[in-house]
mmCIF file of the N, C-alpha and C atoms, coordinates in Angstrom:
data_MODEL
# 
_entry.id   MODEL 
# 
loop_
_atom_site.group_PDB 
_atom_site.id 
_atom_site.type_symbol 
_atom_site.label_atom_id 
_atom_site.label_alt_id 
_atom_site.label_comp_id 
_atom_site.label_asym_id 
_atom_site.label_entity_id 
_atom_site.label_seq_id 
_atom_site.pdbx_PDB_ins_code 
_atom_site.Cartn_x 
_atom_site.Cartn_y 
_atom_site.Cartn_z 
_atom_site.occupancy 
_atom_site.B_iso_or_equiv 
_atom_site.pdbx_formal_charge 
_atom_site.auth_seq_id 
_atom_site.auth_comp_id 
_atom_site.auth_asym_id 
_atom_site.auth_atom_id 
_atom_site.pdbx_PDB_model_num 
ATOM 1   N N  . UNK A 1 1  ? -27.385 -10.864 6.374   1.00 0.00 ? 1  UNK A N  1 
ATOM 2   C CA . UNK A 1 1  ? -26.674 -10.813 5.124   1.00 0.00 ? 1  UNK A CA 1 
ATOM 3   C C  . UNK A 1 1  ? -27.471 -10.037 4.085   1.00 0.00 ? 1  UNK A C  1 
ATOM 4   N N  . UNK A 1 2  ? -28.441 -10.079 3.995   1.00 0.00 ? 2  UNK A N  1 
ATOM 5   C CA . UNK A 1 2  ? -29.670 -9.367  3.064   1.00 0.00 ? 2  UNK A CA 1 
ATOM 6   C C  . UNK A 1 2  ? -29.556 -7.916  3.656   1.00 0.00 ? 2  UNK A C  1 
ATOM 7   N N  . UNK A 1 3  ? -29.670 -7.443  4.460   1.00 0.00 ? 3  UNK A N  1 
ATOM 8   C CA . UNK A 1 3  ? -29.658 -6.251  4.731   1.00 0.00 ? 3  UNK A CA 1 
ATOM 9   C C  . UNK A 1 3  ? -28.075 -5.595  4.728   1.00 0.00 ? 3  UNK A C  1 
ATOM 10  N N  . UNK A 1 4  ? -27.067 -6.162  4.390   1.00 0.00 ? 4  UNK A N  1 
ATOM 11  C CA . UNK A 1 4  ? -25.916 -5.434  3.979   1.00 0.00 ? 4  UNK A CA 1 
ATOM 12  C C  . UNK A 1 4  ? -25.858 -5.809  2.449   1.00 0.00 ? 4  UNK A C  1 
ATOM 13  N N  . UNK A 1 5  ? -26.666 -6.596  1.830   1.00 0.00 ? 5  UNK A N  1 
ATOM 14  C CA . UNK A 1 5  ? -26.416 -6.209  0.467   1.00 0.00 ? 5  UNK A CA 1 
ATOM 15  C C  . UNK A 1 5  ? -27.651 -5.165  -0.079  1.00 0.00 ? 5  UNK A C  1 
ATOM 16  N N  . UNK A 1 6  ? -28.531 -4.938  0.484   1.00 0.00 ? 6  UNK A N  1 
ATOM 17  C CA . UNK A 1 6  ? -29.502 -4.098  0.222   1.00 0.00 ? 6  UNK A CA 1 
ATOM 18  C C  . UNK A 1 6  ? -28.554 -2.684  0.438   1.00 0.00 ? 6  UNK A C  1 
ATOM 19  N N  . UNK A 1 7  ? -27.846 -2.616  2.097   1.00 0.00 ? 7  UNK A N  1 
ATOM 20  C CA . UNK A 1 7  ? -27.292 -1.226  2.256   1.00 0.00 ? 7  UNK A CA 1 
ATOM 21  C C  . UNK A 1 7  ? -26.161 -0.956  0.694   1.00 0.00 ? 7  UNK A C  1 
ATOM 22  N N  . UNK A 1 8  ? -25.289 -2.397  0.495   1.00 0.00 ? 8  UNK A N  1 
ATOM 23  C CA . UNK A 1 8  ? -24.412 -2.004  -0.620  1.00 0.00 ? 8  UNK A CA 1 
ATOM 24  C C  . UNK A 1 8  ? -25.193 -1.255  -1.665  1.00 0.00 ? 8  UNK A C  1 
ATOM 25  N N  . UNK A 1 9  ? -26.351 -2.232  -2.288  1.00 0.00 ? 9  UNK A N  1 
ATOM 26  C CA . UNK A 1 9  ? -26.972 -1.779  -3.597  1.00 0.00 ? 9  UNK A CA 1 
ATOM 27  C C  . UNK A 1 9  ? -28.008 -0.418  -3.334  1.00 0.00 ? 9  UNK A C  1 
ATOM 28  N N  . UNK A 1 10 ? -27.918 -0.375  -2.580  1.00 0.00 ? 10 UNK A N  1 
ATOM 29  C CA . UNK A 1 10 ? -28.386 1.471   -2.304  1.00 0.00 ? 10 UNK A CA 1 
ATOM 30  C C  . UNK A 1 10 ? -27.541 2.019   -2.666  1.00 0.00 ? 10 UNK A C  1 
ATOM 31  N N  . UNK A 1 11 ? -26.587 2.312   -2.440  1.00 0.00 ? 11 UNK A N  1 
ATOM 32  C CA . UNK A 1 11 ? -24.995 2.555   -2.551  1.00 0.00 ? 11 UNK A CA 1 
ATOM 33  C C  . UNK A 1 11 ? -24.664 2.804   -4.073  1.00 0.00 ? 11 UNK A C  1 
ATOM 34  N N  . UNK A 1 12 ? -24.440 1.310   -4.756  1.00 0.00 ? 12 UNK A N  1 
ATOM 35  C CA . UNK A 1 12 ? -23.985 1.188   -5.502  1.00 0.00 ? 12 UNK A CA 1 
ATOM 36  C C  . UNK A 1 12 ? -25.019 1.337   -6.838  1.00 0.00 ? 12 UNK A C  1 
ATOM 37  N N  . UNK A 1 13 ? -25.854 1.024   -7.068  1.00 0.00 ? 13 UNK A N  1 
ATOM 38  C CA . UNK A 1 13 ? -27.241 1.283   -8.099  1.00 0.00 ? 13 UNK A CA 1 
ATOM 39  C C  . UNK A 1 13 ? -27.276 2.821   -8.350  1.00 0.00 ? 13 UNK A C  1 
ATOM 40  N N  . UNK A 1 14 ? -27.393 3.821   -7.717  1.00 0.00 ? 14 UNK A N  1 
ATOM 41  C CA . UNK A 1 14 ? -27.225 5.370   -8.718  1.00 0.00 ? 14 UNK A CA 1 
ATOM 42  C C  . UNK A 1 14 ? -25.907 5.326   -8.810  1.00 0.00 ? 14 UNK A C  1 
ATOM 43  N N  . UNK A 1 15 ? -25.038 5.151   -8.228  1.00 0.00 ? 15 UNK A N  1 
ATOM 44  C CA . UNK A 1 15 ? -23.284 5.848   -9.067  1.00 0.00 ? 15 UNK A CA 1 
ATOM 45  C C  . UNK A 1 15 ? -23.707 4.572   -10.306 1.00 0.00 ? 15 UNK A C  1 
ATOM 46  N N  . UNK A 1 16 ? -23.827 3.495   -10.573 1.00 0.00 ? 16 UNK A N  1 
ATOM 47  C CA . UNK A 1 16 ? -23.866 2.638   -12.245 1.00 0.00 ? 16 UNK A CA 1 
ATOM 48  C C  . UNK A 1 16 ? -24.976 3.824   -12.676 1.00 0.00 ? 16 UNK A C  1 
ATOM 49  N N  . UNK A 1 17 ? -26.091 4.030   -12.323 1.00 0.00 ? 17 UNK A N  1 
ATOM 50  C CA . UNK A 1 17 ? -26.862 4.567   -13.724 1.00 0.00 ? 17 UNK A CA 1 
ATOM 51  C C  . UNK A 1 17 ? -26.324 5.679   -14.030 1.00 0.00 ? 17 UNK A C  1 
ATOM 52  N N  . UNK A 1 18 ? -25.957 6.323   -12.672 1.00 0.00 ? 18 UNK A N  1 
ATOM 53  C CA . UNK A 1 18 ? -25.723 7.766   -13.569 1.00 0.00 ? 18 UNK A CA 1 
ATOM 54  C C  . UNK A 1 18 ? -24.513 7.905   -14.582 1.00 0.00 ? 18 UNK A C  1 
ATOM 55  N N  . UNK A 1 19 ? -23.830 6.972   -14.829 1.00 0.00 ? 19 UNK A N  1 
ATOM 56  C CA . UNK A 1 19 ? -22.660 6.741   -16.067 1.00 0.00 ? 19 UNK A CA 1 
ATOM 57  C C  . UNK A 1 19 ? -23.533 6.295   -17.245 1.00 0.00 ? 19 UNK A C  1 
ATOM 58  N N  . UNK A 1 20 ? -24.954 5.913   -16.881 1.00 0.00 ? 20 UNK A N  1 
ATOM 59  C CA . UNK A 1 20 ? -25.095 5.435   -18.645 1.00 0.00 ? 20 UNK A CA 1 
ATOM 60  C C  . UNK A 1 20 ? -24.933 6.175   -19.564 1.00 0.00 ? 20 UNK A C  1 
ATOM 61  N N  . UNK A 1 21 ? -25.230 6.077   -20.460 1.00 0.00 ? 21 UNK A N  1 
ATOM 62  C CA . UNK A 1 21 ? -24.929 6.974   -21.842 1.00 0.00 ? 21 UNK A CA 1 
ATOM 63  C C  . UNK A 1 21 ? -26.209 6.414   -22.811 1.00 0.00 ? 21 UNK A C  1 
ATOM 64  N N  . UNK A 1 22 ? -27.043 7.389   -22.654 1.00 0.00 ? 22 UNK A N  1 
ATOM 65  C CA . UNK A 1 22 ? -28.341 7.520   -23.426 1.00 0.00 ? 22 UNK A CA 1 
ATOM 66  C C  . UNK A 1 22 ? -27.970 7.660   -25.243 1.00 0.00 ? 22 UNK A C  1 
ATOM 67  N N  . UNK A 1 23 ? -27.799 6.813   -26.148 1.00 0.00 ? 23 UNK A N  1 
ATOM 68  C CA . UNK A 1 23 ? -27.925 6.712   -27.213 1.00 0.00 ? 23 UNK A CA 1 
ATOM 69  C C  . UNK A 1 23 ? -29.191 7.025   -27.711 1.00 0.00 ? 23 UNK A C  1 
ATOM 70  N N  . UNK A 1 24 ? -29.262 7.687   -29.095 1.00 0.00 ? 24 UNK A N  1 
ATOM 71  C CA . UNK A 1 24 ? -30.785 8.110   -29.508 1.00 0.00 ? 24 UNK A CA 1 
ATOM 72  C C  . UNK A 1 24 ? -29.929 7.352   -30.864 1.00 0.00 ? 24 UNK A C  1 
ATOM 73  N N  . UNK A 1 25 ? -31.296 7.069   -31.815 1.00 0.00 ? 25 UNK A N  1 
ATOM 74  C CA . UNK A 1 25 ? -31.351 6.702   -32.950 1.00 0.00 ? 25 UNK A CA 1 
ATOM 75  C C  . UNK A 1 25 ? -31.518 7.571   -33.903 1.00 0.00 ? 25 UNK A C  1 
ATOM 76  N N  . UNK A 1 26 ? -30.756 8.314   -35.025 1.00 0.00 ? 26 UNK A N  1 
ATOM 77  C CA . UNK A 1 26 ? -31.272 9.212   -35.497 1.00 0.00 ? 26 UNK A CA 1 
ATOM 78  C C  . UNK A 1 26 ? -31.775 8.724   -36.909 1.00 0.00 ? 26 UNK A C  1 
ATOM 79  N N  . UNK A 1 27 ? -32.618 8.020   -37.639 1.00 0.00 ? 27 UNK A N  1 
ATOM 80  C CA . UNK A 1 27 ? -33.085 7.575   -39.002 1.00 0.00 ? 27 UNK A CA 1 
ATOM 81  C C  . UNK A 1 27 ? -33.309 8.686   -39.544 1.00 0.00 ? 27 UNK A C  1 
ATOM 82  N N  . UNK A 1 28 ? -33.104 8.706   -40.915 1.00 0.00 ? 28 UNK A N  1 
ATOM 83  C CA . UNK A 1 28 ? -33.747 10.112  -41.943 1.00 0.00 ? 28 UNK A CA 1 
ATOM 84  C C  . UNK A 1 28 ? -34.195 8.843   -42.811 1.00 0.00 ? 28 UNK A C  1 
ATOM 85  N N  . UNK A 1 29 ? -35.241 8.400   -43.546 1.00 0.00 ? 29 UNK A N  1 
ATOM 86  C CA . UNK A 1 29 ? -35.853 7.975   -44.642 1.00 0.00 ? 29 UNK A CA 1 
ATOM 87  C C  . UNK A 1 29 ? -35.555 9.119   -45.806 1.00 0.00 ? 29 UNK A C  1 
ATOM 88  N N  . UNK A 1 30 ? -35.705 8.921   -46.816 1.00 0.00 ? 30 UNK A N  1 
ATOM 89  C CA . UNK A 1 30 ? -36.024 8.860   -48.249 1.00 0.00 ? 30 UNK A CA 1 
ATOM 90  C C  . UNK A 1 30 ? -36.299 8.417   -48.957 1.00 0.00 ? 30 UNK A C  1 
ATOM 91  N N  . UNK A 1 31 ? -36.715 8.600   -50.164 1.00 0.00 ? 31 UNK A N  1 
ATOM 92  C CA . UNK A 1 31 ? -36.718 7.862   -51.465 1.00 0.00 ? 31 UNK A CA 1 
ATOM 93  C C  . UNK A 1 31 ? -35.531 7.525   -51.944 1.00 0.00 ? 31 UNK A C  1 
ATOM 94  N N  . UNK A 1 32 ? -35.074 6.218   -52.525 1.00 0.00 ? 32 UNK A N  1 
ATOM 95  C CA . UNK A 1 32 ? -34.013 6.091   -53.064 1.00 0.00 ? 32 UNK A CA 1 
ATOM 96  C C  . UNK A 1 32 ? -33.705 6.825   -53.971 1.00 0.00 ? 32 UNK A C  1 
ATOM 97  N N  . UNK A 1 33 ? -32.361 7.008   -54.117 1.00 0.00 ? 33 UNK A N  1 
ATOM 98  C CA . UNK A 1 33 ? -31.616 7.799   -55.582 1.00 0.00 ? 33 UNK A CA 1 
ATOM 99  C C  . UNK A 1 33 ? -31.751 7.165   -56.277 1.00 0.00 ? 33 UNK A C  1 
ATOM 100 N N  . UNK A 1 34 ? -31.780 5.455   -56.709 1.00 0.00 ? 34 UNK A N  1 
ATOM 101 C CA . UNK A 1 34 ? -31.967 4.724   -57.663 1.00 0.00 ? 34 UNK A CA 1 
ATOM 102 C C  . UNK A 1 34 ? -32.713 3.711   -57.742 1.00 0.00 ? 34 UNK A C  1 
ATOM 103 N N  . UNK A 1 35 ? -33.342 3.292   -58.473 1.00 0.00 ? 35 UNK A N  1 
ATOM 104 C CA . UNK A 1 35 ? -34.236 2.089   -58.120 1.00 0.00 ? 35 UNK A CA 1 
ATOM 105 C C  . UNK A 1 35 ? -33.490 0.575   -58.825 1.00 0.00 ? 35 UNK A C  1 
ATOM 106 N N  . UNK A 1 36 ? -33.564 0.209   -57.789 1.00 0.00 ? 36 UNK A N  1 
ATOM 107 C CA . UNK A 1 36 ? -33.401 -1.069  -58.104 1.00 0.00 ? 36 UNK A CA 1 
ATOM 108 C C  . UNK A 1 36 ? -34.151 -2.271  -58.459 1.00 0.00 ? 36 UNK A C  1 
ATOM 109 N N  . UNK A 1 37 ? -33.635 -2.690  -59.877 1.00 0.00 ? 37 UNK A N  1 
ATOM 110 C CA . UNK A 1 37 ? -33.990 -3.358  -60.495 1.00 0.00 ? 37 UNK A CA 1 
ATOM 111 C C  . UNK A 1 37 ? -33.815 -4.904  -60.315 1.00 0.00 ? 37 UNK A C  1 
ATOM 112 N N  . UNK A 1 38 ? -34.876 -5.960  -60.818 1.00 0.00 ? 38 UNK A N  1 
ATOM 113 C CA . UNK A 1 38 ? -34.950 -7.378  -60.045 1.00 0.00 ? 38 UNK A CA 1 
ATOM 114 C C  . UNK A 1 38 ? -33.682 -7.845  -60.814 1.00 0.00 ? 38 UNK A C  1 
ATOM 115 N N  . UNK A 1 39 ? -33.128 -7.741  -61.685 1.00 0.00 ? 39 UNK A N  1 
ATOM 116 C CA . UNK A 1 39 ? -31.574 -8.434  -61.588 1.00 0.00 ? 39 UNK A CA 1 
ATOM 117 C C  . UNK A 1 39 ? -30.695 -8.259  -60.487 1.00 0.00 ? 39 UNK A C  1 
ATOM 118 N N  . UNK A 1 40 ? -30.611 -7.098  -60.335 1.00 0.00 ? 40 UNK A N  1 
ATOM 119 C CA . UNK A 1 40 ? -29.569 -6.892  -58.914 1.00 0.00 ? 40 UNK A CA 1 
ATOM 120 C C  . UNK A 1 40 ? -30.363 -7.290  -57.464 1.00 0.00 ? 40 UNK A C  1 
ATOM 121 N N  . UNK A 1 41 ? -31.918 -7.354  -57.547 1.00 0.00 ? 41 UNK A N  1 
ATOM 122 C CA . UNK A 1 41 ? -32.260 -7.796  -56.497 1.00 0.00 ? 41 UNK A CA 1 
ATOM 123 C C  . UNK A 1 41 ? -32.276 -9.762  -56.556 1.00 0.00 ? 41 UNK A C  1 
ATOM 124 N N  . UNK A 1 42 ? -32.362 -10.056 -57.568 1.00 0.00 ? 42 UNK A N  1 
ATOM 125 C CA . UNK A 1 42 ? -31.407 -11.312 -57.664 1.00 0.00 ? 42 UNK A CA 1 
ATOM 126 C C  . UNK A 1 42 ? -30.509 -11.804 -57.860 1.00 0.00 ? 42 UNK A C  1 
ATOM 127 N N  . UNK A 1 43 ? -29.244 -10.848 -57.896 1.00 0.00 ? 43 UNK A N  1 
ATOM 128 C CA . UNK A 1 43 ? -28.060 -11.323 -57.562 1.00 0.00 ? 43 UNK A CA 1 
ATOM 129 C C  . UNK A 1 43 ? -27.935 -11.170 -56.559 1.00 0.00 ? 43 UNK A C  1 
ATOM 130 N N  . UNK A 1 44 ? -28.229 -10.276 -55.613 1.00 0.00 ? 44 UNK A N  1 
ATOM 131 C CA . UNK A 1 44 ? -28.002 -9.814  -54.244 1.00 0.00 ? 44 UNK A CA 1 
ATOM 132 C C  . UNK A 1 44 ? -28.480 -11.277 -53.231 1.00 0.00 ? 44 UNK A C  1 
ATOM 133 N N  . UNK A 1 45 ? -29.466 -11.519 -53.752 1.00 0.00 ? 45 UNK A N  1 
ATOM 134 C CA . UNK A 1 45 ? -30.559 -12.770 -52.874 1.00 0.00 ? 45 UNK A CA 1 
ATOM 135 C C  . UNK A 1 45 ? -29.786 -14.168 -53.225 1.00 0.00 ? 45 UNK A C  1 
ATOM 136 N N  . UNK A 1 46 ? -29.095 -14.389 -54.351 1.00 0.00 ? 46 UNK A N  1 
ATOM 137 C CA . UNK A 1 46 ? -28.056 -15.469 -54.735 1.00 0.00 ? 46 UNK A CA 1 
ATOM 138 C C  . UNK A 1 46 ? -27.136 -15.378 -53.922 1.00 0.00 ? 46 UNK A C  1 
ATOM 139 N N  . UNK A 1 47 ? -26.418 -14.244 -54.007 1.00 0.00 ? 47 UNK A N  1 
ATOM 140 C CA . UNK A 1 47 ? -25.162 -13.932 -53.058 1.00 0.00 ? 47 UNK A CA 1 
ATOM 141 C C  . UNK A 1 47 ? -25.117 -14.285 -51.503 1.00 0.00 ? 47 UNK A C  1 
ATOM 142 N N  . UNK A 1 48 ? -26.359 -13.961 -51.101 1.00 0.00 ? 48 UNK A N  1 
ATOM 143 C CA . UNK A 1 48 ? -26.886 -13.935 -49.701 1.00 0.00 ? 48 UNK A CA 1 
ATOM 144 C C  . UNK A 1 48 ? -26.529 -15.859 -49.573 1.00 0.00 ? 48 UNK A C  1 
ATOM 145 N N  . UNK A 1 49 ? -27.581 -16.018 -50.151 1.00 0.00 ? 49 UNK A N  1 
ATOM 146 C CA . UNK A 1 49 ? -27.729 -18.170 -50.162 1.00 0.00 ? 49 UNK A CA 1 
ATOM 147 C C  . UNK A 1 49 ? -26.645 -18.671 -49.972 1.00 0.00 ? 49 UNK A C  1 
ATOM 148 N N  . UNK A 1 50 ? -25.692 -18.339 -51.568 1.00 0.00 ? 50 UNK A N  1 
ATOM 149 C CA . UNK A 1 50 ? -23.963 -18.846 -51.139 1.00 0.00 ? 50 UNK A CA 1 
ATOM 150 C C  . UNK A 1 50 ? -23.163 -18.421 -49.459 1.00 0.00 ? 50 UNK A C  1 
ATOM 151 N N  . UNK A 1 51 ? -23.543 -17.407 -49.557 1.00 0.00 ? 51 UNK A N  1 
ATOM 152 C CA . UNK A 1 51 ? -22.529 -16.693 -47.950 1.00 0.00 ? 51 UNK A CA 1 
ATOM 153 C C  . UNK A 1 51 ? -23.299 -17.243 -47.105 1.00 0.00 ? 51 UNK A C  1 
ATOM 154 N N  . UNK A 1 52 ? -24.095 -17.788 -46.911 1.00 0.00 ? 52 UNK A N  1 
ATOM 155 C CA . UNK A 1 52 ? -25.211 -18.524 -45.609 1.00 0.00 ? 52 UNK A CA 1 
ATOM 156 C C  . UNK A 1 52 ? -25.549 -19.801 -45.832 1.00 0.00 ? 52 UNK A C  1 
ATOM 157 N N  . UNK A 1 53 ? -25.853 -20.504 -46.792 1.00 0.00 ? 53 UNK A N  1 
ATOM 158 C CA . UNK A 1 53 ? -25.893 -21.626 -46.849 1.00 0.00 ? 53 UNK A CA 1 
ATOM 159 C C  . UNK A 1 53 ? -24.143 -22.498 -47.645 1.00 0.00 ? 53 UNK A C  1 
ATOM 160 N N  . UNK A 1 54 ? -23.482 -21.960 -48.074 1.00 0.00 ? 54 UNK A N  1 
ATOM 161 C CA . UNK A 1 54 ? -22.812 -22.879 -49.194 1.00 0.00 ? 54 UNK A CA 1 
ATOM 162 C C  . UNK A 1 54 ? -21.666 -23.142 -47.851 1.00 0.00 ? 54 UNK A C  1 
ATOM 163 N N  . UNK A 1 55 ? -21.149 -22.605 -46.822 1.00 0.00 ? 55 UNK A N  1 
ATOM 164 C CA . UNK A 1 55 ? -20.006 -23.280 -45.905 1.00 0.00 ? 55 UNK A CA 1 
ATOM 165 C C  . UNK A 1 55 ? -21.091 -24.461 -45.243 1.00 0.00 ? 55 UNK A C  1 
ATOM 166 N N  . UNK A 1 56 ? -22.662 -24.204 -45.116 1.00 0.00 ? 56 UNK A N  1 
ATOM 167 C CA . UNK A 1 56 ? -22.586 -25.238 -44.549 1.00 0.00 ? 56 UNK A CA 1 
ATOM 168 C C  . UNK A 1 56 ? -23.074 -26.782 -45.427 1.00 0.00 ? 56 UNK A C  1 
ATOM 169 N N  . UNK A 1 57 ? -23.475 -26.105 -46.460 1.00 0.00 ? 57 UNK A N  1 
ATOM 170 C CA . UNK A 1 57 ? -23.510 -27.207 -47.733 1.00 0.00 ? 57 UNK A CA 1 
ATOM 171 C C  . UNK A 1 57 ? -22.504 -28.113 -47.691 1.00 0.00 ? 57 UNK A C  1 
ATOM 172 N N  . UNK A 1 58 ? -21.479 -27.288 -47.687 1.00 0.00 ? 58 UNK A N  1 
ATOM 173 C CA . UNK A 1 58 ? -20.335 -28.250 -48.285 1.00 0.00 ? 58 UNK A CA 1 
ATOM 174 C C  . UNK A 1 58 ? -19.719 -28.968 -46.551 1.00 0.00 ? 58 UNK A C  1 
ATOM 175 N N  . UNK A 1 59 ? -19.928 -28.387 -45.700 1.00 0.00 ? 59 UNK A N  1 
ATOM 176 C CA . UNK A 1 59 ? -20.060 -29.290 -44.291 1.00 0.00 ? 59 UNK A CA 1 
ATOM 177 C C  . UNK A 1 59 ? -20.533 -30.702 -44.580 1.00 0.00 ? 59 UNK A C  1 
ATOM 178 N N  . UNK A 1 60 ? -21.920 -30.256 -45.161 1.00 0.00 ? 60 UNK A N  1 
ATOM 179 C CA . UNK A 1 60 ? -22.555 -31.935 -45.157 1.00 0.00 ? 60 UNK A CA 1 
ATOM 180 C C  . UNK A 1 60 ? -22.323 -32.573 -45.776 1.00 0.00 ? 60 UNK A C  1 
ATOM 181 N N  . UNK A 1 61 ? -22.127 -32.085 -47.261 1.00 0.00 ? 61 UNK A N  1 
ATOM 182 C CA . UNK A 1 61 ? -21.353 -32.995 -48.288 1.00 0.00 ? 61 UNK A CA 1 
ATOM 183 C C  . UNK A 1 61 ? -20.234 -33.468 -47.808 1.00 0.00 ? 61 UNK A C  1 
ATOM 184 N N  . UNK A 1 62 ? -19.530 -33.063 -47.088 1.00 0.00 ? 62 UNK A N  1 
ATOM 185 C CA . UNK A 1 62 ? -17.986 -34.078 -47.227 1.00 0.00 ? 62 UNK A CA 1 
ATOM 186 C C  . UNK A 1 62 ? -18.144 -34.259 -45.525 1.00 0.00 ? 62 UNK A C  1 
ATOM 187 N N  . UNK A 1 63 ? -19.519 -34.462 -44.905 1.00 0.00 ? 63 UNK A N  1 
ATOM 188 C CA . UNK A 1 63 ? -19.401 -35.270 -43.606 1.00 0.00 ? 63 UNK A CA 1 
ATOM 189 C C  . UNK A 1 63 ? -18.548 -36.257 -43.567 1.00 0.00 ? 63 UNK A C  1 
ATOM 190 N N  . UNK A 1 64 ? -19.154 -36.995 -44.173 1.00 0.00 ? 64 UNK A N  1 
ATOM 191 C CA . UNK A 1 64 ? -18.257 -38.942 -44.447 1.00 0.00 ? 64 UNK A CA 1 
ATOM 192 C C  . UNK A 1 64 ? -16.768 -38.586 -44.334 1.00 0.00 ? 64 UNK A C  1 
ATOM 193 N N  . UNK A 1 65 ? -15.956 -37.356 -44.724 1.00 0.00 ? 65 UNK A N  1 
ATOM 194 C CA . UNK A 1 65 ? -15.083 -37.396 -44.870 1.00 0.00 ? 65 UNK A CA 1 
ATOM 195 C C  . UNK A 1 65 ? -14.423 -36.965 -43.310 1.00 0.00 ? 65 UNK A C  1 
ATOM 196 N N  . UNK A 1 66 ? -15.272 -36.337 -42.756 1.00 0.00 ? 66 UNK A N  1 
ATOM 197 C CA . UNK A 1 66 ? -14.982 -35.862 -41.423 1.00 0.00 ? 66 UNK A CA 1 
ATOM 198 C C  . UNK A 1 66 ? -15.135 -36.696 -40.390 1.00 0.00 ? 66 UNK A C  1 
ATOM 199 N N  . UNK A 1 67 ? -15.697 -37.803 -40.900 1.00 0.00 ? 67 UNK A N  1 
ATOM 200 C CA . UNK A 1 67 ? -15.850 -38.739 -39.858 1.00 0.00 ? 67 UNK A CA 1 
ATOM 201 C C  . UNK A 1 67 ? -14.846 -39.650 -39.747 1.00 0.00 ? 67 UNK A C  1 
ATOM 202 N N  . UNK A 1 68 ? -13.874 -39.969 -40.928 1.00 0.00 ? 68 UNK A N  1 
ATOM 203 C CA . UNK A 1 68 ? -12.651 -40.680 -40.693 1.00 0.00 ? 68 UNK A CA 1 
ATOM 204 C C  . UNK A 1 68 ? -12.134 -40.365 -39.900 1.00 0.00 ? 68 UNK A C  1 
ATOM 205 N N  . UNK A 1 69 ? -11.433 -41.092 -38.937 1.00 0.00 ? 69 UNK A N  1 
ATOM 206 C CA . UNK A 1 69 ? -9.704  -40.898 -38.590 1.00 0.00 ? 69 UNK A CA 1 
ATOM 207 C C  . UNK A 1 69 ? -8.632  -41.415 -38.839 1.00 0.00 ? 69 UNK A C  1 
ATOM 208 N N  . UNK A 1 70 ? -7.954  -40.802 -39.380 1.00 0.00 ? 70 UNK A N  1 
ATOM 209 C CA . UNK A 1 70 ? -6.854  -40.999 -39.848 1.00 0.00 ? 70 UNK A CA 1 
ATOM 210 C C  . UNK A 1 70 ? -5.605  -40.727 -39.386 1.00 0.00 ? 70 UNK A C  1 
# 
């Protein structure tokens, strides 16, 4: 049994690679066009807290309520 899946994956192992598709990353850095200032870098960091923590805030707060059945 080992030696007909070895013959398959001989077989079958170059026809999969040769379909990959080599992605490159192309980054350009710069300097920003604008600098940003710590108000907007603290609203941004507020914003973040609410969208990541506040669905599950309010999960725990109204546990008790999830635990009824009704």
């Amino acid at each position: 049994m080992t030696q007909f899946m070895r013959a398959i994956a001989s077989r079958v192992v170059p026809l999969i690679r040769t379909h990959t598709v080599c992605q490159r990353a192309s980054i350009y850095t710069r300097p920003p066009k604008e600098k940003i200032g710590p108000k907007e870098t603290c609203i941004a960091m507020s914003m973040f807290f609410l969208a990541i923590l506040g669905p599950s805030g309010w999960v725990l707060a109204h546990l008790e309520d999830y635990k009824k059945r009704e």
